[in-house]
DOMI-931874 format. One record per residue (C-alpha): residue number from 0; chain; x, y, z. Coordinates in steps of 0.001 Angstrom, whole numbers, plus 524288, in hexadecimal, padded with zeros to 5 digits. Example, Ala and Ser with C-alpha at 12.3 -4.5 7.8 and 13.67 -1.06 7.14 Angstrom:
2
<r 0,A,<8300C,7EE6C,81E78>>
<r 1,A,<83566,7FBDC,81BE4>>
This chain:
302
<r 0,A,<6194A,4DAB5,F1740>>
<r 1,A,<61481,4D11D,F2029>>
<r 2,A,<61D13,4C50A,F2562>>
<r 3,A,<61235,4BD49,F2918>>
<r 4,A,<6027B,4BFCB,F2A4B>>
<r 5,A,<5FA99,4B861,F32E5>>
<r 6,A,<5EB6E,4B87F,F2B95>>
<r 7,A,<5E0F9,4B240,F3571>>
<r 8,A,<5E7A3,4A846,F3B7A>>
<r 9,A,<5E080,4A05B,F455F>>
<r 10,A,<5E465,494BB,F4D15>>
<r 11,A,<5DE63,48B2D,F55D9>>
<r 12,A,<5E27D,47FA8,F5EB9>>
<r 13,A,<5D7E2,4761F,F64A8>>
<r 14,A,<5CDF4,47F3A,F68CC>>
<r 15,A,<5D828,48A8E,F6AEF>>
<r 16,A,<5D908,495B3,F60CE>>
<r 17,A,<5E55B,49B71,F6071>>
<r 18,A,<5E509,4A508,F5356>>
<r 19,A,<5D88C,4AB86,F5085>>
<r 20,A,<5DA43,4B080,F4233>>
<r 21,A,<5E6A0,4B776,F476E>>
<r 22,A,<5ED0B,4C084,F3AF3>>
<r 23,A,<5F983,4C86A,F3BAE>>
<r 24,A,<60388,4CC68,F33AD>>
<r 25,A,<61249,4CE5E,F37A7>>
<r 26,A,<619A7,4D936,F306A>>
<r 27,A,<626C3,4D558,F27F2>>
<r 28,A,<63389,4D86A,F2E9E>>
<r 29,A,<62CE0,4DC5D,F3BFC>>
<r 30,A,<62C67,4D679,F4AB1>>
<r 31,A,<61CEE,4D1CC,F4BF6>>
<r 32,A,<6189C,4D069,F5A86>>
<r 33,A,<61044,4C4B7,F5DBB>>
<r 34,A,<6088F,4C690,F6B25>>
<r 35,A,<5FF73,4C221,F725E>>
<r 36,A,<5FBC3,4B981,F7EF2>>
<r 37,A,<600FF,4AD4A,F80E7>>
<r 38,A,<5F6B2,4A2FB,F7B52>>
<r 39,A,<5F26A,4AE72,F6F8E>>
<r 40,A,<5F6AA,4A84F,F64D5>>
<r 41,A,<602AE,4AE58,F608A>>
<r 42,A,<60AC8,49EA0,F621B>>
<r 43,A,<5FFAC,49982,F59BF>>
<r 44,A,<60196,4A457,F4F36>>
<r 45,A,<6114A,4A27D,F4EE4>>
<r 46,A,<6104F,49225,F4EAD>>
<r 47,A,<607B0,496E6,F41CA>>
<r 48,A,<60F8B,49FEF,F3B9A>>
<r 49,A,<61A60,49559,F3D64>>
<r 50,A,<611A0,48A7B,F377B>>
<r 51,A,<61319,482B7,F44B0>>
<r 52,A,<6036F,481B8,F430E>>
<r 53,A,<5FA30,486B8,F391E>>
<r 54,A,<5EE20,4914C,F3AFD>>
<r 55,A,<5E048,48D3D,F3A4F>>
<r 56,A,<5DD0C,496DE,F31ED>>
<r 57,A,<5E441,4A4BE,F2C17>>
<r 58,A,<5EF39,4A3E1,F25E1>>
<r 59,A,<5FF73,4A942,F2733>>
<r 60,A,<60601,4AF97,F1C81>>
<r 61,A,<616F2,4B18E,F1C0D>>
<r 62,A,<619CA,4BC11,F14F3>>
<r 63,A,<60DF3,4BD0D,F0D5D>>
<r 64,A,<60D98,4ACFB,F0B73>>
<r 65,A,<604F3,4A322,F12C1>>
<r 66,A,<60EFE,49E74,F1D83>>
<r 67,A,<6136F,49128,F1835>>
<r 68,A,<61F66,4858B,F1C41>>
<r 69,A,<628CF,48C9E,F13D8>>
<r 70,A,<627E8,49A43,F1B4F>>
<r 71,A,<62DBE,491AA,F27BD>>
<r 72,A,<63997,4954D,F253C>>
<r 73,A,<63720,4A2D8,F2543>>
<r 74,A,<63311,4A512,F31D7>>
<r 75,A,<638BF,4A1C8,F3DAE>>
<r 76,A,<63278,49E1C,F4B65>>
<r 77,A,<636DC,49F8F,F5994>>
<r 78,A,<62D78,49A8C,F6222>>
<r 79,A,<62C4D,49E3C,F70B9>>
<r 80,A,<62D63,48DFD,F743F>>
<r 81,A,<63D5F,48C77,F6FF3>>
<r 82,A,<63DD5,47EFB,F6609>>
<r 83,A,<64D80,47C0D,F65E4>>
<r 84,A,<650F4,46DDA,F67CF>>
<r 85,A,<658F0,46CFA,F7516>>
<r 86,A,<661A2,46156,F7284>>
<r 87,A,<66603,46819,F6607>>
<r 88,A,<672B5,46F3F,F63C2>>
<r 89,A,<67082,47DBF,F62EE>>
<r 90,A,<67749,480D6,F55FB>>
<r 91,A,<671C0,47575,F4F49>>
<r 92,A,<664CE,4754A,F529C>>
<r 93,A,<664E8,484B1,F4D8C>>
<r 94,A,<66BD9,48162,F414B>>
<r 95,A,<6607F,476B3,F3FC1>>
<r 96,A,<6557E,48050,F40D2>>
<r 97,A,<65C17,48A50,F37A4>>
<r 98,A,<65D28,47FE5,F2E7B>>
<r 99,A,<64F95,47D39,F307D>>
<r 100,A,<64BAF,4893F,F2A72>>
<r 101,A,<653CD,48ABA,F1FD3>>
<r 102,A,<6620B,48E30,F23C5>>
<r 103,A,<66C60,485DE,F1D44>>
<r 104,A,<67650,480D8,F2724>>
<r 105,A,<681D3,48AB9,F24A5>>
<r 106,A,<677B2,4975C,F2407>>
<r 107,A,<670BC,49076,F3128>>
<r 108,A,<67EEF,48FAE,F36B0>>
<r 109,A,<6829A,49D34,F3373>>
<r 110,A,<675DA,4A497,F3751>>
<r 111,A,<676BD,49A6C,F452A>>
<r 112,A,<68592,49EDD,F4610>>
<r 113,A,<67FC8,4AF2C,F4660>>
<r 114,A,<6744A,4ABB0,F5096>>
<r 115,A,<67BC8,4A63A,F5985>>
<r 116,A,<687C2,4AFF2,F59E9>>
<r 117,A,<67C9D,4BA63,F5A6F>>
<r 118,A,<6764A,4B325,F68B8>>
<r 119,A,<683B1,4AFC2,F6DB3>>
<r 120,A,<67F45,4A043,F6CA9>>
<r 121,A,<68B19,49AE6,F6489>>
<r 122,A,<69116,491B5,F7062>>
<r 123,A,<68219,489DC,F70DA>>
<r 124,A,<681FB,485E5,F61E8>>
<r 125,A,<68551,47801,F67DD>>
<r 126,A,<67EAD,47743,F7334>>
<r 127,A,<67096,471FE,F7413>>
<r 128,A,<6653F,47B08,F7737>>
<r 129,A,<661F1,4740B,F8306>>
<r 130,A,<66F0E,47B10,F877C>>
<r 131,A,<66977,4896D,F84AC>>
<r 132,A,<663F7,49235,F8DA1>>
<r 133,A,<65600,495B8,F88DE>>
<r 134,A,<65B59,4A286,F827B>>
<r 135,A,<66549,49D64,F7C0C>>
<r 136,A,<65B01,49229,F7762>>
<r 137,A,<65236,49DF2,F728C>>
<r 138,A,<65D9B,4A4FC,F6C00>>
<r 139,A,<65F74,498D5,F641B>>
<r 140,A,<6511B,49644,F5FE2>>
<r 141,A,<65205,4A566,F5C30>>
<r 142,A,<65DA6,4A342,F5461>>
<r 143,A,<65695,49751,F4D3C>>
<r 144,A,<648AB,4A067,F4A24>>
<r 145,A,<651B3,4AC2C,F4427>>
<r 146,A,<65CD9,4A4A9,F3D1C>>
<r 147,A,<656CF,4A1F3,F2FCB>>
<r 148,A,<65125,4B177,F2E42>>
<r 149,A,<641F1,4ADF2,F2D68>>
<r 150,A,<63A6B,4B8A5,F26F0>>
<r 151,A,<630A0,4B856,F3564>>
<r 152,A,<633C5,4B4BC,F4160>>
<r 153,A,<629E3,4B0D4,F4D23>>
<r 154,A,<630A5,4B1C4,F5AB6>>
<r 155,A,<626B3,4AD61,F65F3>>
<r 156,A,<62D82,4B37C,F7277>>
<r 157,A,<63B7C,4B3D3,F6D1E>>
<r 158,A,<640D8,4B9AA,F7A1B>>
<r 159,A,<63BD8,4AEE0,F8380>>
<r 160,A,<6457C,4A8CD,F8D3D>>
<r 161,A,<64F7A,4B49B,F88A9>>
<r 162,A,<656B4,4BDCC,F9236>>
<r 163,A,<65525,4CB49,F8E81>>
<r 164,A,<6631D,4CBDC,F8730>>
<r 165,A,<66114,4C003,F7E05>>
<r 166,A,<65290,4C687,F7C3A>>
<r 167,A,<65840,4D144,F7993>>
<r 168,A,<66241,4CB46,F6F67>>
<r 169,A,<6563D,4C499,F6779>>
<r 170,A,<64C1F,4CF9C,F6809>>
<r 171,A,<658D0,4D5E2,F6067>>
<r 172,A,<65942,4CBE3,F566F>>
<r 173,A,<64A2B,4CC87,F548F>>
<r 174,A,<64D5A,4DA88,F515C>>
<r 175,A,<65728,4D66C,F4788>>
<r 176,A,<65027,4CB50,F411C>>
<r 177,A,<644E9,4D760,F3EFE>>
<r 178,A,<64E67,4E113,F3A0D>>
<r 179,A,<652BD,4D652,F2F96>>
<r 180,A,<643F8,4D4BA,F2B37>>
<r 181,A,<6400C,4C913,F3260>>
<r 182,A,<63196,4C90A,F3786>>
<r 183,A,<630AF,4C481,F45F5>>
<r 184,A,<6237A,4C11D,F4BFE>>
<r 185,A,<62777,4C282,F5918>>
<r 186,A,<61EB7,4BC40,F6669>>
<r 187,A,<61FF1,4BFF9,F7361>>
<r 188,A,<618CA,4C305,F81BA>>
<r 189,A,<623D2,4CC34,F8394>>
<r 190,A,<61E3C,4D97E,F7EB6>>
<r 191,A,<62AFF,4E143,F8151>>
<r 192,A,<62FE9,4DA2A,F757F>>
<r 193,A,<623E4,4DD63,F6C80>>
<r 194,A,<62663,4EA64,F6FF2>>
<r 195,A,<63348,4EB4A,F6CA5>>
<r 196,A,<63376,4E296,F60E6>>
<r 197,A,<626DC,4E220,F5915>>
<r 198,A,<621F9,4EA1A,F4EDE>>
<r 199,A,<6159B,4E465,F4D9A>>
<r 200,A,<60CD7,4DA29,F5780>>
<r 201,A,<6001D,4D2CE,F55F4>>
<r 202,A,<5FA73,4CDED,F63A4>>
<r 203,A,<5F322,4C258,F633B>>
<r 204,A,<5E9B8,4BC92,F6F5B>>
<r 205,A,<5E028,4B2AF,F6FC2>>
<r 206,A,<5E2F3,4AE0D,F63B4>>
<r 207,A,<5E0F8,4BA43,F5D56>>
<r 208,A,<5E84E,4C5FF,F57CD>>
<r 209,A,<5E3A1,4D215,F6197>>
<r 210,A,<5EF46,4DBD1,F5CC5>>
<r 211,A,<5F792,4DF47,F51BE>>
<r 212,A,<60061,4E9B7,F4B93>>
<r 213,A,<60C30,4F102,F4A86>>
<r 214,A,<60F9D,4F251,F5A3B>>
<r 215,A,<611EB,50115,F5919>>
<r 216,A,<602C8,50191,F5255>>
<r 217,A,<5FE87,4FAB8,F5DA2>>
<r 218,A,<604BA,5011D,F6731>>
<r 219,A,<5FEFE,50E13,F62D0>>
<r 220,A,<5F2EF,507C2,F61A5>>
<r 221,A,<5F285,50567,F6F4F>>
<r 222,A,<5F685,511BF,F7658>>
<r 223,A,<5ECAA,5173D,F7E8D>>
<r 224,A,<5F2E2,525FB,F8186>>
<r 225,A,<5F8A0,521AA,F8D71>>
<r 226,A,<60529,52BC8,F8FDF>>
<r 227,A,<60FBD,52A06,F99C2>>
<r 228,A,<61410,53800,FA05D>>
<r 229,A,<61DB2,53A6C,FA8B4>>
<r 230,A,<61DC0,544E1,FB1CC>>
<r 231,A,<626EB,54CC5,FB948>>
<r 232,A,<61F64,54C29,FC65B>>
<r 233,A,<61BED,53FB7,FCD4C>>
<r 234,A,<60EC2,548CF,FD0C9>>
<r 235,A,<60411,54345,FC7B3>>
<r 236,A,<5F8C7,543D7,FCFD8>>
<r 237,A,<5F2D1,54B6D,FC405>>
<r 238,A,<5F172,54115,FBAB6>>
<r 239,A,<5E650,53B8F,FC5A8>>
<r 240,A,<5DEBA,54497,FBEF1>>
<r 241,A,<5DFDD,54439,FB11B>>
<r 242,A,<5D50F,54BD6,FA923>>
<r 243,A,<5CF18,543F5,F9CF6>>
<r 244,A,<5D436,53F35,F93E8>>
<r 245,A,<5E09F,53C8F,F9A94>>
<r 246,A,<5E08B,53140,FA3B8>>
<r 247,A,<5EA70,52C9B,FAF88>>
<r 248,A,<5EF34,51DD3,FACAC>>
<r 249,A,<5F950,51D4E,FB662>>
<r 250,A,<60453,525D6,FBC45>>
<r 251,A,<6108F,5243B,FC68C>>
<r 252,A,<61B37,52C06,FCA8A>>
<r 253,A,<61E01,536ED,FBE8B>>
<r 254,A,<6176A,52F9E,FB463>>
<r 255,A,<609DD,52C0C,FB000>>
<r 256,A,<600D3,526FC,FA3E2>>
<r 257,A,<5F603,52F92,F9F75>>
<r 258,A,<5ECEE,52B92,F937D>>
<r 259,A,<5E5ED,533AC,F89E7>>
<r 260,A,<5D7EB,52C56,F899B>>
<r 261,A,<5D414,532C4,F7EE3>>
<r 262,A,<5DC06,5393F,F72A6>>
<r 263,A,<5DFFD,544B5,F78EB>>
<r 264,A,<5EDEB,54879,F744B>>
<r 265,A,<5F9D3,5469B,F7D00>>
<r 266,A,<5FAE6,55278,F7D23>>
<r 267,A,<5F1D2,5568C,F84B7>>
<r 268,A,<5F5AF,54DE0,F9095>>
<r 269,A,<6028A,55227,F8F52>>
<r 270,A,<5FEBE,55FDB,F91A0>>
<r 271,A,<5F5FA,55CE7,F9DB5>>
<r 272,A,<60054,555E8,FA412>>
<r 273,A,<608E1,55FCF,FA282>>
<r 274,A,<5FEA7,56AB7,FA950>>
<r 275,A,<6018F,56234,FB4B8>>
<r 276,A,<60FFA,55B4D,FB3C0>>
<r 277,A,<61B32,55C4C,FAD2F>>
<r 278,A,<61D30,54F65,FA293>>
<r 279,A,<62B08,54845,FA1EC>>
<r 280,A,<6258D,5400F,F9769>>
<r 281,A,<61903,53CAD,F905D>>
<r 282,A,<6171F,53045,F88CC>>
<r 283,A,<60BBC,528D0,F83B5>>
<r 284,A,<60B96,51AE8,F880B>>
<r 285,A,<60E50,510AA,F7BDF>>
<r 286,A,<60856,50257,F80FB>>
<r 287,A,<61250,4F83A,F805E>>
<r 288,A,<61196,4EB7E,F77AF>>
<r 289,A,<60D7E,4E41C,F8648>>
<r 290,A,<6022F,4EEF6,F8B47>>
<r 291,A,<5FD18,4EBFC,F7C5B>>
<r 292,A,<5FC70,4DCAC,F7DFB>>
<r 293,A,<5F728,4DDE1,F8B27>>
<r 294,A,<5ED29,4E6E5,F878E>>
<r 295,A,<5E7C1,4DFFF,F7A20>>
<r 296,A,<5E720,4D4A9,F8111>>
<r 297,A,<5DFE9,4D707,F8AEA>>
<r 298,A,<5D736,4DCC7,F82A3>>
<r 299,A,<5D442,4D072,F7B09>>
<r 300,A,<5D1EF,4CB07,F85BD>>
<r 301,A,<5C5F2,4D31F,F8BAF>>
């Protein structure tokens, strides 16, 4: 089942296009990585899916329905630009936008009354949010996107301005929100976190979709037989002179990286290495979530 689908959207402003007939489709009850280069498209996509603006053409379907006003309430939106009022009284102004999607005051008071025990925030219920730090700010917005259960959530870079323990304290509640079913489109620059949190990532640049999948797919789609070894000498002067197919990318100290260029089994490199060294360990090289970006990129743009 699919939480939303994304059929041919395209978008333009002025003379700039910033969706060309751009389809995806993020999977129920998963954590949906959003990527690409900063001016790609992906804030133009979310401001859709939200109904801030409207596509040109294509259209976006909610759980198998074309995305309408009364699916609002069903999905909820932090954006990377924070929106609370600063003159405004913490508590209240949180009670007012969980009333604005639905909650009833005393369900809105209790559900407020678990957040904030949870982030340790209880003593700034009265105090404005011109008084918070720009963490505790963001742990307050977060509060406000989760606190009515949407069925999808879109987080654009939900750990900026965070140290690395309150980071660490939300990227544990995104966990939890997907563990209860909740489906999280999730955007960020900071690949560590696709890596550790997706299951499944579309990459979008110039205005187009360039990548898309299940992240382990595409991560086995893009191995190229490079293996790590590590040897028990320092002495690899051998490798200098690799026979085909095997070829030298780079060694220092006990290890190096060897690559199969053709489909030659492992094996068989394992086996000349071992004629010459002994092998501590042998392991092929998985590219990360960032050497993928980098690399698809830059190929869409030669």
């Amino acid at each position: 089942m699919k939480v939303l689908e994304v059929r041919s959207v395209t978008k333009s402003y002025s003379h700039h296009k910033a969706l060309d007939d751009v389809s995806l489709s993020v999977p129920e009850g998963e954590i949906f990585g959003l990527l690409g280069p900063n001016g790609a498209g992906k804030t133009s996509l979310i401001r859709i899916i939200n109904q801030i603006t409207m596509p040109d053409q294509g259209d976006i379907l909610f759980k198998g329905n074309y995305l309408s006003n009364d699916h609002i309430k069903s999905i909820g939106y932090l954006p990377e630009e924070r929106g609370l009022y600063k003159k405004m009284k913490v508590g209240e102004q949180a009670l007012y936008l969980a009333q604005l999607k639905g909650l009833s005051t005393v369900e809105a008071k209790t559900a407020l009354k678990e957040w904030f025990q949870k982030f340790d925030i209880e003593p700034w219920w009265d105090k404005t949010v011109e008084d918070l730090s720009k963490g505790m700010a963001q742990k307050v917005q977060f509060i406000t996107t989760v606190l009515h259960r949407p069925k999808l959530l879109i987080f654009d870079e939900p750990f900026s301005g965070f140290d690395p323990i309150n980071a660490n304290i939300i990227k544990d509640e995104i966990i939890k929100l997907k563990e209860k079913g909740t489906s999280i489109i999730f955007s960020t620059h900071r690949m560590e976190s696709v890596e550790e949190l997706c299951d499944h990532i579309a990459l979008i640049d110039k205005s187009k979709k360039i990548l898309d999948g299940p992240i382990q797919q595409i991560k086995e789609n893009f191995k190229q037989q490079i293996y790590t070894v590590d040897f028990s000498s320092s002495n690899l002067d051998f490798l200098n002179a690799l026979p085909e197919p095997f070829k030298l990318i780079n060694k220092n100290n006990h290890q190096a990286y060897i690559q199969i260029l053709n489909q030659t089994p492992a094996s068989d490199l394992i086996r000349f290495l071992l004629d010459k060294s002994d092998i501590k360990a042998f392991e092929e090289k998985i590219p990360t979530i960032n050497e993928i970006f980098i690399r698809t990129v830059q190929e869409n743009e030669s």
